[in-house]
Residue, then its C-alpha position, 0 to 999 in steps of 0.5 A: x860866394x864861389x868862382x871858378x877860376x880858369x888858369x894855364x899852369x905857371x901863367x904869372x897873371x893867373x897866379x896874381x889872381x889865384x893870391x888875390x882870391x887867398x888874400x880875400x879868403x874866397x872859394x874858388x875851384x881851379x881849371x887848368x887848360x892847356x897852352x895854345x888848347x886854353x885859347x879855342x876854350x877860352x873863346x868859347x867860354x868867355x868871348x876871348x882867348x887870354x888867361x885868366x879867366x873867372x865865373x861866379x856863382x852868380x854867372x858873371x865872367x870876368x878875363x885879365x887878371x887887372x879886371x879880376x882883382x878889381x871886381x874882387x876887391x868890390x865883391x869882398x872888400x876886406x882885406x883892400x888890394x887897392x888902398x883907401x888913400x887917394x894919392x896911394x891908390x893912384x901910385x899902386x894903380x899906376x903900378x900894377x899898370x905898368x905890371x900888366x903892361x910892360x913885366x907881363x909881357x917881358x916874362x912871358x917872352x923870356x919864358x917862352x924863349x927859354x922853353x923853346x931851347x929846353x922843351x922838357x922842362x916844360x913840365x914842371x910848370x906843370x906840378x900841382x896842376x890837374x891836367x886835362x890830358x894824360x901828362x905824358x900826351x902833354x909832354x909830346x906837344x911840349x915843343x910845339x907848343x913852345x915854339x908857338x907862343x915864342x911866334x905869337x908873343x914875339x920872343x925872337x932872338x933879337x927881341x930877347x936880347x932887347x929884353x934883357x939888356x932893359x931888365x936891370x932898368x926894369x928891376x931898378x924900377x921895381x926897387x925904387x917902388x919899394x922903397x917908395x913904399x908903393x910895393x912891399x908894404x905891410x899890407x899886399x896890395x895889387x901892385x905887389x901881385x901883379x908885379x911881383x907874380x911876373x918877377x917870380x916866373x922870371x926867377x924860375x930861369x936859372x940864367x936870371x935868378x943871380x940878376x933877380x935874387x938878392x935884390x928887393x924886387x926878388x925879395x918882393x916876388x919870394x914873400x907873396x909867391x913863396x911856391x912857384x912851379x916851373x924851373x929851367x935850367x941855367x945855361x939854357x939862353x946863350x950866354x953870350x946874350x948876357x955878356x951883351x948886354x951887361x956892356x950895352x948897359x954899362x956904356x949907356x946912361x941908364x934913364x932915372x928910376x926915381x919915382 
């Protein structure tokens, strides 16, 4: 069995579905579209505009990355990204969830932030990737194109002000499954992807990754995606808005993470 595999550069739900193919040892050839380009293709090929997308050989197409993973894990069983056991499987189910959910959603939009205040560093979640354009052309559209997906995803400034001062209890979250074994077991599971994938594209961010690194959830993120393009320079969000947030957190009585 082959697939095609149709990716943005540095999208962290394609790079969960990229490890789960290499995880199973399946062949896949790679797409890489363009961001804001990727929604018209996409339409056009799969019914919807979201990334990832995959085609078998057989003609079958599948988009989201907790869809894909899915199938793939009834396609080729071994190694299981869902495990046998009844009650795991509903906590790496309900985790993988909440990955898709609620991370996705906040890395995206801290990302995009960020890319709007810097467009040039958009390009280097570009590394590795074949380009359906010249990379110079690419790089011309880069500031529009970010201050496209902060408008559709919702990254303004209050919003990431929100997001950030909710991270730590997010990240506790993602410590507190850890050592619940839930994620960062010996085997990966899909958890471990999909939530690990999100953290890893946070980690790109030279303001977060003295949050992130250290600490199990940045562990966890490093371990499955020990390469990730992409890198944007610290200093690049306000600082302040980290200041602000680290005494809303300190005041407040964080809500309990124990799982």
């Amino acid at each position: 069995m082959t697939a095609t595999l149709y990716v943005v550069p540095g999208s962290h739900p394609c790079a969960a579905v990229e490890r789960a193919l290499r995880v199973k040892g399946l062949a896949y050839e790679r797409v890489d579209l363009l961001p804001i380009a990727h929604k018209v293709q996409q339409r056009r090929r799969f019914g919807a505009t979201t990334v990832p997308g995959i085609e078998f050989d057989n003609g079958e197409k599948l988009l989201g990355s907790t869809a894909i993973i899915r199938r793939l894990d009834e396609l080729a069983p071994e190694p299981p990204l869902l495990p046998g056991d009844r009650a795991m499987r509903a906590e790496v189910v309900q985790a993988s969830g909440w990955g898709e959910e609620v991370l996705q959603p906040i890395a995206r939009r801290l990302v995009w932030a960020a890319l709007k205040r810097d467009s040039s560093a958009m390009m280097s979640y570009t590394e590795g990737a074949r380009l359906p354009v010249p990379r110079r052309l690419a790089a011309l559209s880069a500031g529009a194109v970010a201050a496209a997906e902060v408008r559709i995803h919702g990254a303004s400034d209050p919003d990431i002000r929100a997001d950030l001062v909710n991270l730590p209890h997010h990240l506790a979250r993602i410590d507190a499954w850890i050592d619940a074994s839930v994620l960062g077991g010996h085997a990966v599971n899909a958890a471990d992807l999909q939530i690990g994938a999100g953290v890893r594209l946070l980690l790109t961010l030279g303001d977060l990754e003295p949050m992130l690194s250290g600490r199990p959830a940045g562990d966890l993120a490093r371990r499955h995606f020990p390469e990730y393009a992409g890198h944007v320079p610290k200093g690049t969000l306000p600082a302040g808005w980290f200041t602000e947030a680290s005494v809303i957190v300190g005041a407040r009585l964080v809500p309990d993470v124990t799982l």
